[in-house]
C-alpha positions as CSV (number, residue, x, y, z in Angstrom):
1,X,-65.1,10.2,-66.9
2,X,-64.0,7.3,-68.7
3,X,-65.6,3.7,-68.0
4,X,-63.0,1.9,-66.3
5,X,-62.7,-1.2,-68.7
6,X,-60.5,-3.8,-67.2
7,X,-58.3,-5.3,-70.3
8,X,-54.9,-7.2,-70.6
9,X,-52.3,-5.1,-69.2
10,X,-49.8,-4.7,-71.8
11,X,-46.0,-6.4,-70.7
12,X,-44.1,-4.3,-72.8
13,X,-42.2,-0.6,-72.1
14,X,-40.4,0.0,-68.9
15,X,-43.7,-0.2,-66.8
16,X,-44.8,-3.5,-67.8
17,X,-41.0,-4.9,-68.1
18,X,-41.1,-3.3,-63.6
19,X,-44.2,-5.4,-63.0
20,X,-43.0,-8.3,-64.3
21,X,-39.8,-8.3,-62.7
22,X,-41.9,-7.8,-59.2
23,X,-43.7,-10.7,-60.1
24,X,-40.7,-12.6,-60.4
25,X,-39.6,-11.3,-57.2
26,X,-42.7,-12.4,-55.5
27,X,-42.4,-15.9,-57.2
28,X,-39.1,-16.3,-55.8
29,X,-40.0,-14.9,-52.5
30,X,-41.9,-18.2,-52.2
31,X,-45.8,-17.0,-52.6
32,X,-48.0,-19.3,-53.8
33,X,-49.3,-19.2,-57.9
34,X,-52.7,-18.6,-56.6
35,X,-52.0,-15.2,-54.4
36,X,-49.3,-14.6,-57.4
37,X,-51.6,-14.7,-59.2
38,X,-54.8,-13.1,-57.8
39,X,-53.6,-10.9,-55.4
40,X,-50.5,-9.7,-56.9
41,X,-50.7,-10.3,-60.9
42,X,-54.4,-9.3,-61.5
43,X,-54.2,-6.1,-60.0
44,X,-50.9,-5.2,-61.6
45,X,-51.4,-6.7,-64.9
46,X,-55.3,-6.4,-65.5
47,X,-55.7,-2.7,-63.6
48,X,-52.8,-1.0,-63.1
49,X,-51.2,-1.3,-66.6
50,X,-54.1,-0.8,-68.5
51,X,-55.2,2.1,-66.7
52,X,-51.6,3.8,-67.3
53,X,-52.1,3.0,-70.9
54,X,-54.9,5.3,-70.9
55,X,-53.3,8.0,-69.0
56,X,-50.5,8.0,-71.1
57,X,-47.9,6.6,-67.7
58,X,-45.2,5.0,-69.2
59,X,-42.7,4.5,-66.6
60,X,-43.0,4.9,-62.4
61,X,-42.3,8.3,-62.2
62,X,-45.7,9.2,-63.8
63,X,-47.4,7.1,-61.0
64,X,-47.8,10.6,-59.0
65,X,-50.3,10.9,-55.8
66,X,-52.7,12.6,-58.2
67,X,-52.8,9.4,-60.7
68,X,-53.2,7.0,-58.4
69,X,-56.3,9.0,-56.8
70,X,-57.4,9.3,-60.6
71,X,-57.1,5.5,-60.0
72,X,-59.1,4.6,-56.7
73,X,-61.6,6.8,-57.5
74,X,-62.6,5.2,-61.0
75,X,-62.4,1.6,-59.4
76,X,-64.8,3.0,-56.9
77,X,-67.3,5.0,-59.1
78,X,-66.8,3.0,-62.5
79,X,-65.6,-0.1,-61.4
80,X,-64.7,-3.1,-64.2
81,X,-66.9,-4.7,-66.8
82,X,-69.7,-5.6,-64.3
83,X,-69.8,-2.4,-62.9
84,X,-68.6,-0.6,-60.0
85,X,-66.5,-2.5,-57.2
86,X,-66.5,-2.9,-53.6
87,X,-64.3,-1.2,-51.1
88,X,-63.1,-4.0,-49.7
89,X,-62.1,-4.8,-53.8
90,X,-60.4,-1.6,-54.3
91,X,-58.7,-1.8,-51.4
92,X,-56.9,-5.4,-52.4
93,X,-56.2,-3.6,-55.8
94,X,-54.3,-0.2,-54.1
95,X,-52.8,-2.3,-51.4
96,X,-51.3,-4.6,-54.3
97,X,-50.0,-1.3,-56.1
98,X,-48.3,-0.1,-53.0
99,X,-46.8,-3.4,-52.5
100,X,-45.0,-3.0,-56.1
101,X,-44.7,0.4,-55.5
102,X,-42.6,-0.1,-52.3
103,X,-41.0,-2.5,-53.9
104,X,-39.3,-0.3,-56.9
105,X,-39.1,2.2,-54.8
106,X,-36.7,-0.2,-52.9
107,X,-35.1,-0.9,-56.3
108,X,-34.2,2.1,-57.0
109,X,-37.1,3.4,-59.0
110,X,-38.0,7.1,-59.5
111,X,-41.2,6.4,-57.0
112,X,-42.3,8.7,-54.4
113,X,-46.5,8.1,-54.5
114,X,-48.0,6.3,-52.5
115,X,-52.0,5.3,-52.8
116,X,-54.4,6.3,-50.3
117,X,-56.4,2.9,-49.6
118,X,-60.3,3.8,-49.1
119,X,-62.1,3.3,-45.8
120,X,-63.0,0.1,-45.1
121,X,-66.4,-0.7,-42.9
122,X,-65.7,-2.1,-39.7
123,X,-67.2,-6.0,-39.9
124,X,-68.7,-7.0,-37.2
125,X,-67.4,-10.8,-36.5
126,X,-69.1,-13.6,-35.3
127,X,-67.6,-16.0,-33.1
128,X,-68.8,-19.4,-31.2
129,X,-68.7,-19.5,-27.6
130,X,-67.0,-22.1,-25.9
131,X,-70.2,-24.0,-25.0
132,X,-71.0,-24.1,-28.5
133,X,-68.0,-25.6,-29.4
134,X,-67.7,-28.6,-26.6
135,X,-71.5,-29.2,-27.9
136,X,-70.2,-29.5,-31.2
137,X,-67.7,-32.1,-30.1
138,X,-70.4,-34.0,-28.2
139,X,-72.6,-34.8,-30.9
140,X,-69.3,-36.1,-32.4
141,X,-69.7,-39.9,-33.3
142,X,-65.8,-40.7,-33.3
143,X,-63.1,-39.7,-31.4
144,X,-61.2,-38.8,-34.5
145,X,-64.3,-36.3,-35.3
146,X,-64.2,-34.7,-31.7
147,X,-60.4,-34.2,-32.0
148,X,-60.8,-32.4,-35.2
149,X,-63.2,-29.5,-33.7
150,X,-61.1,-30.0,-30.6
151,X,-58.0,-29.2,-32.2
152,X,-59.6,-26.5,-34.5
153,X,-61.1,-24.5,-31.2
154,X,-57.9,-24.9,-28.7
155,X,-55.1,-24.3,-31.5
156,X,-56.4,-21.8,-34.2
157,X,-55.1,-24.0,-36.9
158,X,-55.7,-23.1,-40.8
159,X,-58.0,-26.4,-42.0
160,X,-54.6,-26.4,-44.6
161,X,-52.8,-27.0,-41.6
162,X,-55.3,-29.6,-40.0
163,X,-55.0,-31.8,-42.8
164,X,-51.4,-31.9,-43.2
165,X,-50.5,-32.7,-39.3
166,X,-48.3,-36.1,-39.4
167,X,-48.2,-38.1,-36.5
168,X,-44.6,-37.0,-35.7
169,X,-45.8,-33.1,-35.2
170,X,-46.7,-34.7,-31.4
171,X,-43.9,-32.3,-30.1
172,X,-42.8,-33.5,-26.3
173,X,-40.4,-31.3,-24.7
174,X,-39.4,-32.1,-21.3
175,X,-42.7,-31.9,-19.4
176,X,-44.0,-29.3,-22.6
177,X,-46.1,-30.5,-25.3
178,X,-46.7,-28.8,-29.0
179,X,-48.0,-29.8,-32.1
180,X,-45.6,-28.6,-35.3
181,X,-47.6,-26.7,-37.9
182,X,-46.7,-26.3,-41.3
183,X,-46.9,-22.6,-42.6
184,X,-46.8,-24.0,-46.3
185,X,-48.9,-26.3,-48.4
186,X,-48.0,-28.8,-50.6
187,X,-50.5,-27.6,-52.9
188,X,-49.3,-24.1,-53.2
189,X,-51.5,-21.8,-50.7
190,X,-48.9,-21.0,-48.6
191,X,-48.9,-18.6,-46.1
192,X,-45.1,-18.5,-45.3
193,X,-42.2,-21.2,-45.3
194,X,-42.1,-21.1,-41.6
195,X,-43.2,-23.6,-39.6
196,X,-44.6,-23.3,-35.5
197,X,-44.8,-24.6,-32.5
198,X,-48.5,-24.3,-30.9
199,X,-48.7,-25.4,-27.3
200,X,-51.0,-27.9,-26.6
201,X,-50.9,-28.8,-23.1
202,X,-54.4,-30.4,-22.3
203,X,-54.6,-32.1,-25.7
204,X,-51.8,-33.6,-26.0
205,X,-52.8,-37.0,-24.2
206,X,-56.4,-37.0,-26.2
207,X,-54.0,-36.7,-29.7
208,X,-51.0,-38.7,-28.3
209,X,-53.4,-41.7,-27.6
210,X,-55.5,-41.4,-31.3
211,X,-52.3,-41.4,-32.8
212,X,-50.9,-44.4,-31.1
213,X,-53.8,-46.9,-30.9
214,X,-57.2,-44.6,-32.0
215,X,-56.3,-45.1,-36.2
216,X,-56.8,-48.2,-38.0
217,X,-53.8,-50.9,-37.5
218,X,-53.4,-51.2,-41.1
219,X,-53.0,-47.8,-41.9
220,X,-49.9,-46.9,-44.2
221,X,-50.2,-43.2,-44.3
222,X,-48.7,-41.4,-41.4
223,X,-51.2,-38.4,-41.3
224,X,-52.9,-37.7,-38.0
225,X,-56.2,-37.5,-39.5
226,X,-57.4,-39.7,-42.0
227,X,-60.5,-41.2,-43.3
228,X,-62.6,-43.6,-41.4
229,X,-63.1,-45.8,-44.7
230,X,-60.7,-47.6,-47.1
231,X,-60.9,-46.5,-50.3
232,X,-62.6,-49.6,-53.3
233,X,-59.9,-52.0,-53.9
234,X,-60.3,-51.4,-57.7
235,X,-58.4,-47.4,-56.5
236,X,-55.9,-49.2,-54.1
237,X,-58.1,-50.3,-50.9
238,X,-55.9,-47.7,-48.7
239,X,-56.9,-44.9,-46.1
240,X,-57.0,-41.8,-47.6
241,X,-55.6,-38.1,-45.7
242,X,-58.3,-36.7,-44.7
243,X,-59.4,-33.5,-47.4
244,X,-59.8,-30.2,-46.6
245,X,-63.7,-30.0,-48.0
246,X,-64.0,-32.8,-45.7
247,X,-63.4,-31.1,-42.3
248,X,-65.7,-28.3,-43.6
249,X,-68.5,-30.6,-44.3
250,X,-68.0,-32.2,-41.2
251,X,-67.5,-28.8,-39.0
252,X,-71.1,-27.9,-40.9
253,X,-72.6,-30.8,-40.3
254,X,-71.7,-30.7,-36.6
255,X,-73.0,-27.4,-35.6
256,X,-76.2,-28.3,-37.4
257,X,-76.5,-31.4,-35.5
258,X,-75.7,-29.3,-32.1
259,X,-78.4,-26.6,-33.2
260,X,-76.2,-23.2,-33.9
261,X,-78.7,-21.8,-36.3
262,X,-75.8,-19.6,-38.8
263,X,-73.2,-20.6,-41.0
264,X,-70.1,-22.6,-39.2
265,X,-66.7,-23.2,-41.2
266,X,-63.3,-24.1,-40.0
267,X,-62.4,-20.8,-40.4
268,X,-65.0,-19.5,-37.6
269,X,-63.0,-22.0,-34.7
270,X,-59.6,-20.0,-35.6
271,X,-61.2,-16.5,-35.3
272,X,-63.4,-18.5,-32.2
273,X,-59.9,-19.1,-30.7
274,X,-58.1,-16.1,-31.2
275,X,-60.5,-14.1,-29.6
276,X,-61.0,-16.1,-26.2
277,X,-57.4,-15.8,-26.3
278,X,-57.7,-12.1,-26.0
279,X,-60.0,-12.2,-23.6
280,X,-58.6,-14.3,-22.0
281,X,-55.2,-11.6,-21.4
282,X,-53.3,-13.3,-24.0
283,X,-50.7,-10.8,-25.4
284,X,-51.0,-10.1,-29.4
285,X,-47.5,-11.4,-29.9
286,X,-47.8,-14.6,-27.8
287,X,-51.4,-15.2,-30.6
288,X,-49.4,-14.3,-33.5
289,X,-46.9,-16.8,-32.4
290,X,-49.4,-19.3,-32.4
291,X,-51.5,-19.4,-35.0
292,X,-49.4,-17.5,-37.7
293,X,-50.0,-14.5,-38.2
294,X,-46.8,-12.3,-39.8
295,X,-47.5,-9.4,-37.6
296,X,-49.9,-8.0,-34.8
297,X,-51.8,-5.8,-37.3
298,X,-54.0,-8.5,-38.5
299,X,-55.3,-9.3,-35.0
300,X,-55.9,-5.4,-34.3
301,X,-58.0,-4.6,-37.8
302,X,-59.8,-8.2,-37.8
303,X,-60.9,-8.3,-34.2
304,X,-62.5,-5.3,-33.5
305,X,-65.7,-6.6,-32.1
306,X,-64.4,-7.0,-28.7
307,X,-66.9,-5.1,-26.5
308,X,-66.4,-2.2,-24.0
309,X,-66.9,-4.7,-21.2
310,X,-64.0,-7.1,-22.6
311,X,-61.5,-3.9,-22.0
312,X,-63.4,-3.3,-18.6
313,X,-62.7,-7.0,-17.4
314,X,-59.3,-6.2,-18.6
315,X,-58.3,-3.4,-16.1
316,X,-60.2,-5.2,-13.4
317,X,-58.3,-7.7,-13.4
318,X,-54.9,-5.9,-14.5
319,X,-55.7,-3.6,-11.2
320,X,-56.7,-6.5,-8.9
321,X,-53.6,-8.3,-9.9
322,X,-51.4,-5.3,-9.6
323,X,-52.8,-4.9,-5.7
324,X,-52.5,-8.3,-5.2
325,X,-48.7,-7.9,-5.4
326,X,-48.6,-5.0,-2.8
């Protein structure tokens, strides 16, 4: 078997000249350059195309079942220059080529293959309990510093999305209270051009009050968090937004500070709140609506480390409640 050398992918013939036009069609669809690029382009342009250059594929119609196995399989036991790659690599590669494959297919394209993606080991994910968490915002020294793991823990914001909260995203309606979250970044990650609503009903007061009278009088920018020192004068002597390598040097120095002995990130108080959610009988949709998610899949593959015991609880209580209405 040939050594799976990953080259640049050549733009020209109808194959190359289908990829690019899905690439423009993902540009315009609003994705950001860096998943354009990574997730979408590499795989396509760096992978796919070379590796029908070698087969001899020239156009989608040569993209059979049998190739694209041909495919999987020498990611998986050749791999790129450095060797052979993961599963959970090759399976961002196929899923990418099914995307575009979908996607011509759509367009009118001679396609009728579709990749099988390989296995994937089931992770086993960590989460904090919520006694973790409150001791993290107790060895807090600011209030601004507890609201940030606060916020984190009872919303299931990105840290994108912490950073960019304005103080006008305090949401009252009627007696109802929400903070508006931005699905997109300035800076190009986006995850969608939609934006939420994420109920906050016992935070609200705690963020309401910050924003109002907890942030420096002389503060010009109207982000909700933003750093507890002026910048020199020599670069403008104004609070800056706070950054996103900020809150994560914060949220680590926290849980060092509380004693949690492995690695905390932002990221860990999102999958921390989605699963008390769920065991707390939230319903999948009502958590997708919340913290973003495009669909209920993600919640059913990522948080599979809910014990037997959480699904007992579960139908204990679905069976006392159901008797408690007889």
């Amino acid at each position: 078997m040939a050594k799976l050398t990953v080259v640049p992918g050549s733009a020209e013939g109808p194959l190359g000249a289908l990829v690019a036009d899905y690439l423009t069609s993902c540009k315009a669809r609003g994705l950001s350059p860096n998943t354009l690029q990574n997730s979408y382009g590499y795989p396509l342009r760096k992978v796919l195309l070379p590796f029908c250059e070698r087969e001899g594929i020239t156009d989608p119609a040569g993209l059979t079942s049998r190739a694209l196995d041909r495919l999987a399989g020498q990611l998986m036991d050749e791999g790129g220059t450095r060797g052979p790659l993961s599963r959970h690599s090759v399976h961002a590669y196929i899923r990418a080529v099914n995307h575009f494959l979908a996607w011509a297919k759509r367009e009118g394209e001679p396609v009728q293959a579709k990749a099988q993606l390989p296995r994937l080991p089931k992770a086993v994910l960590e989460v904090l309990s919520r006694d973790e968490i409150q001791a993290m915002e107790d060895k807090a020294a600011t209030e601004r510093d507890k609201l940030i793991i606060r916020t984190l823990a009872d919303t299931g914001v990105r840290v994108g999305e912490l950073v960019r909260l304005r103080t006008s995203d305090l949401v009252s309606q009627g007696r109802q209270h929400y903070l508006r979250v931005a699905g997109r970044s300035q800076g190009g990650g986006a995850k969608g051009d939609r934006s939420r609503l994420v109920p906050i009903p016992r935070l609200y007061p705690r963020l309401r009050r910050y924003a109002d009278r907890g942030r420096p009088k002389d503060v010009t920018s109207d982000r909700l968090f933003i750093s507890l020192k002026r910048r020199p004068e020599s670069a403008g002597g104004a609070y800056q937004p706070l950054t996103e390598s900020g809150v994560q040097q914060l949220v680590r120095n926290l849980a060092s500070t509380a004693g949690i002995q492995r690695r905390v990130y932002p990221h860990l108080l999102r999958h921390s709140y989605i699963t008390w959610a769920i065991r707390r009988g939230m319903h999948p949709v009502q958590i997708r609506q919340i913290v973003g998610h495009e669909s209920t899949a993600m919640i059913d593959r990522v948080y599979t480390h809910l014990v037997p015991q959480d699904a007992y609880l579960a139908a204990t209580k679905l069976y006392t409640d159901d008797s408690d209405g007889d």
